[in-house]
C-alpha positions as CSV (number, residue, x, y, z in Angstrom):
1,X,4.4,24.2,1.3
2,X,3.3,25.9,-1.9
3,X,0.1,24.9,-3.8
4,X,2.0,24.4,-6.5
5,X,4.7,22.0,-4.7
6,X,2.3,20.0,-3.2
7,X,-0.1,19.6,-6.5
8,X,3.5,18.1,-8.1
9,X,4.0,15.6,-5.3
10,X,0.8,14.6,-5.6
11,X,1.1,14.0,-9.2
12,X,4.8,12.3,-8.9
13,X,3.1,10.1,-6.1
14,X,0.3,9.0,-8.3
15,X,2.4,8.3,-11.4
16,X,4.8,6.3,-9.2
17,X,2.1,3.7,-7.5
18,X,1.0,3.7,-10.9
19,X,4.0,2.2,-12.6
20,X,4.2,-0.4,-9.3
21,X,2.4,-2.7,-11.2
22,X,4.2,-2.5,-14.2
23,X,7.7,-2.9,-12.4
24,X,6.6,-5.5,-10.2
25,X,5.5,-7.6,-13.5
26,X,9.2,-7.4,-15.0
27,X,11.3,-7.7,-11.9
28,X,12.0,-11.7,-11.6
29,X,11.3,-12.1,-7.6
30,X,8.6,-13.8,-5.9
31,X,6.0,-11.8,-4.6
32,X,6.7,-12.2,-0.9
33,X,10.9,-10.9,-1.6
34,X,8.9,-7.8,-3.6
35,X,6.7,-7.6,-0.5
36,X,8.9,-7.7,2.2
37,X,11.3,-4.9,0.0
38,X,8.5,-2.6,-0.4
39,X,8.1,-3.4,3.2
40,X,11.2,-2.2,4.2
41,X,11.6,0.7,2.5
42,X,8.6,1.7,3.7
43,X,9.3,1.4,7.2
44,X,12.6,2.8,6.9
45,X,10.7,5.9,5.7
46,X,8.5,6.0,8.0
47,X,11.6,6.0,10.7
48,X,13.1,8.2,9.1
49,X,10.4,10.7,9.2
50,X,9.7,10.0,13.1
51,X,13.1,10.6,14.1
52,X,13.0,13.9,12.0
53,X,9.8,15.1,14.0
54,X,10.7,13.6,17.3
55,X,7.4,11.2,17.5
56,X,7.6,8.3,19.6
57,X,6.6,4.9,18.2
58,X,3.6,3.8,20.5
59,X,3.0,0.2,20.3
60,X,-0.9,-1.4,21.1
61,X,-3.3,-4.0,20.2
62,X,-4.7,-1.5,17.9
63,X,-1.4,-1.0,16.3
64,X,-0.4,-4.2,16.1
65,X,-3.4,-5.1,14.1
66,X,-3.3,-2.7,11.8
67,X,0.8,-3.7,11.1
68,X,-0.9,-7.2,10.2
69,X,-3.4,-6.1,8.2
70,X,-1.4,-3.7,6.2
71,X,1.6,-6.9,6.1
72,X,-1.2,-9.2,4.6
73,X,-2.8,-6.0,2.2
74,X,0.6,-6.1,0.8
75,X,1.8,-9.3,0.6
76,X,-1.5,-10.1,-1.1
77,X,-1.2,-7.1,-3.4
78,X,2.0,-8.2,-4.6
79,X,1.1,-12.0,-4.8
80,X,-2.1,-10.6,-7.0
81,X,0.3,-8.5,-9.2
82,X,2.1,-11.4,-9.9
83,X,-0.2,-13.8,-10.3
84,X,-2.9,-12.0,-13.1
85,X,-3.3,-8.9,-14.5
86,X,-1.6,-5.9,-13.0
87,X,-5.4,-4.1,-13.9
88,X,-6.9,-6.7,-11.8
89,X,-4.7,-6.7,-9.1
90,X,-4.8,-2.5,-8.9
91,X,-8.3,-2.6,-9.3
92,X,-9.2,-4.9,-7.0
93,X,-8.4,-3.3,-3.4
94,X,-10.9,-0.2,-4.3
95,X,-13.6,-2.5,-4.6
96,X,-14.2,-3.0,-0.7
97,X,-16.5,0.1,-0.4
98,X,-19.0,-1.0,-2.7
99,X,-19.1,-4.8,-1.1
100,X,-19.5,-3.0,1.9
101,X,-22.6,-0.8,0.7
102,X,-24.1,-4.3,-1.4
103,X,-23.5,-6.3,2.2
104,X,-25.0,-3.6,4.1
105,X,-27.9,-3.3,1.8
106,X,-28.8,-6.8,2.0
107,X,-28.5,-7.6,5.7
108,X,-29.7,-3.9,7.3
């Protein structure tokens, strides 16, 4: 891949989760049918692209956790998106670290 290719996809993949928020406001389904959609799609990709490079889906209690977690990361996020300000709902998931660093402050 060219420098140049992959400085455009990064670009067209930040302008697109940018506009989520926006689409998410003005499409008239309930955050858990937008959820399970973006879901979908995602995993489908995902397929897609294992097929393609012949990678074998390897299921543990690690991975299993980390399907939950990123099914209740998104189901939240979309619930959030919904429910207030798509600002406040983007804003809101990149705020972890510095809890982290403000918890770890106060109790190490």
């Amino acid at each position: 891949m060219t420098r140049n290719k992959a400085i455009f996809e990064i670009l067209l993949c930040s302008a697109l989760w940018s506009i989520a928020g926006i689409f998410m406001k003005w499409i008239p389904w309930s955050a858990f049918v937008i959820a399970g959609l973006r879901s979908l799609l995602a995993g489908s990709v995902a397929l897609i692209y294992m097929r393609a490079s012949k990678l074998k889906l390897v299921l543990s209690r690690y991975s299993a956790c980390g399907a939950v977690s990123l099914c209740a990361t998104m189901t939240l996020f979309c619930l959030a998106n919904k429910t207030t300000t798509a600002a406040n709902a983007i804003v809101l998931p990149f705020t972890p670290p510095i809890w982290i660093m403000i918890i770890s402050a106060l109790f190490m």
